[in-house]
PANU-434969 format. One record per residue (C-alpha): residue in one letter; z, x, y. Coordinates in steps of 0.5 Angstrom, whole numbers, plus 2048, in hexadecimal, padded with zeros to 3 digits. Layout:
N
aZXY
...
//
This chain:
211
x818842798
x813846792
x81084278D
x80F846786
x80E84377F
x80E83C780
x81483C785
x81583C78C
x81D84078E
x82083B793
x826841793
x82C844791
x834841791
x839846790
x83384A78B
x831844787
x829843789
x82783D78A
x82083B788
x81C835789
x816834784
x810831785
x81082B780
x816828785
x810826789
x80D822784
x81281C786
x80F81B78D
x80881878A
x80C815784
x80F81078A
x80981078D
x80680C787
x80C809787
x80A80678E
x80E808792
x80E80A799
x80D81179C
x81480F7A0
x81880E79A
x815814796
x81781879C
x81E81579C
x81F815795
x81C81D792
x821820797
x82781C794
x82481D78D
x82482478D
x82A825791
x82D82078B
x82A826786
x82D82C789
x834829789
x834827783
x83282F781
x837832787
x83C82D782
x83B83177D
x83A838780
x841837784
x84583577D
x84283B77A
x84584077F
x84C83D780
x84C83E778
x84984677B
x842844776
x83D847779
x83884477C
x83084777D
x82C841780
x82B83B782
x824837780
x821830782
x81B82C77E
x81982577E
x81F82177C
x82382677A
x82782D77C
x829833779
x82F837779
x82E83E777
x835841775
x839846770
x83B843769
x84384076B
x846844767
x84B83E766
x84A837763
x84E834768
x84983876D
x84483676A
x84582F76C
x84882E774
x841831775
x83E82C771
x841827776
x84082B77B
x83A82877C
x83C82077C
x843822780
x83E824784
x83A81E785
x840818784
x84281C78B
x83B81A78D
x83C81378B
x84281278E
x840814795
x839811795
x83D80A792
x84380B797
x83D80C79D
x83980679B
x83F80279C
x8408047A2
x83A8047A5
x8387FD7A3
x83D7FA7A6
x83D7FE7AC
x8368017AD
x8327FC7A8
x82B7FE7AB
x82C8067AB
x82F8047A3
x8278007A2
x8248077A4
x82780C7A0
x82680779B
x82380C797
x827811798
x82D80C795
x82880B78F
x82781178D
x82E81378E
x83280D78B
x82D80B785
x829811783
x830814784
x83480F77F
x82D81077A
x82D81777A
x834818779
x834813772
x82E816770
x83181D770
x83781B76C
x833819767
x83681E761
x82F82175F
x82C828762
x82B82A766
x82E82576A
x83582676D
x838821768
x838826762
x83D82A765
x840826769
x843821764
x846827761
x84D826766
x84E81F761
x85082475B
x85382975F
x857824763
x85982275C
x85C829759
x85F82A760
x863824761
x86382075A
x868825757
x86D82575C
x86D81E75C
x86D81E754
x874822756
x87681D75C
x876817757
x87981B751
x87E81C756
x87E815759
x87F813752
x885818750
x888815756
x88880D753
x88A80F74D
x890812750
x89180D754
x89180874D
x89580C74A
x89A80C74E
x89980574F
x89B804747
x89F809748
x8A480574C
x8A27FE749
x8A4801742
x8AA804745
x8AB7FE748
x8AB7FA741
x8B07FF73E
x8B57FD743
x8B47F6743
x8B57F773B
x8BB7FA73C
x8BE7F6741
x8BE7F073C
x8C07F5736
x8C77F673B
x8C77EE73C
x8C87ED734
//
């Protein structure tokens, strides 16, 4: 582990560099003036660090499944950045804006579905990771509605964008479906009139033959 500029280099996944920079060490006496124990900061900065890099990673790994270039990944305080290439693509550009939070539901979910089942189970071992489960499940769903907010440089500024794109994708072929379903009815009604008037004629000329 080298430290240069502020960072210290955690490593490298498949050629992104990782960086952890030192203002992320700012939350340890943050919580300590919070009151809390050494036992519940020890538990909880793992946790809090491994949530910031998941969310990144979410991002890294949308980035290469659309084949963006992804350069680095650094860790601040409350917050992380993906360093890639310009999506080339709109529709690029935001899965890698949900990448993050994808990311961070998964993490949810996990930590939810183990929650459950440890305090049903192993309800004294769920009471000692109590602050892992904290930071994993409450940071996690505040963070989260934070980052959808739609102002930058928060992920909700791209992010938000998939609302117009889903809309020009699939409103025109519903436009056209419910053109079609339309033109179906109006089929069906006319042929309806159709046969109630050839009916009618009928019935008409019936009672003309009568006379």
């Amino acid at each position: 582990m080298s430290f240069n500029q502020g960072y210290w280099t955690l490593g490298k996944w498949k050629n992104i560099f990782v960086y952890f920079h030192w203002t992320t060490l700012l939350w340890l006496p943050f919580y300590l003036m919070q009151g809390k124990s050494a036992a519940w900061i020890a538990l909880s900065f793992p946790a809090f660090i491994f949530l910031l890099a998941a969310h990144e990673f979410g991002h890294a790994i949308a980035a290469r499944s659309r084949r963006v270039k992804v350069y680095a990944i650094r860790l601040y305080v409350m917050h992380g950045l993906c360093e890639h290439e310009e999506p080339y693509y709109e529709s690029d550009h935001v899965l890698i804006a949900w990448g993050g939070i994808f990311a961070q539901v998964v993490i949810l979910l996990v930590a939810l579905t183990l929650d459950f089942l440890l305090s049903w189970f192993f309800p004294q071992v769920r009471s000692l990771l109590n602050p892992i489960f904290f930071v994993l499940i409450n940071s996690n769903f505040i963070i989260g509605a934070i980052n959808l907010i739609p102002v930058k440089p928060l992920d909700g500024y791209v992010a938000w964008r998939v609302i117009p794109l889903l809309r020009n994708r699939w409103f025109p072929e519903v436009k056209l479906r419910l053109r079609g379903l339309k033109d179906v009815l109006n089929f069906k009604k006319r042929r309806a009139i159709g046969k109630e008037s050839q009916r009618l004629a009928t019935e008409l000329m019936d009672r003309l033959k009568n006379k």
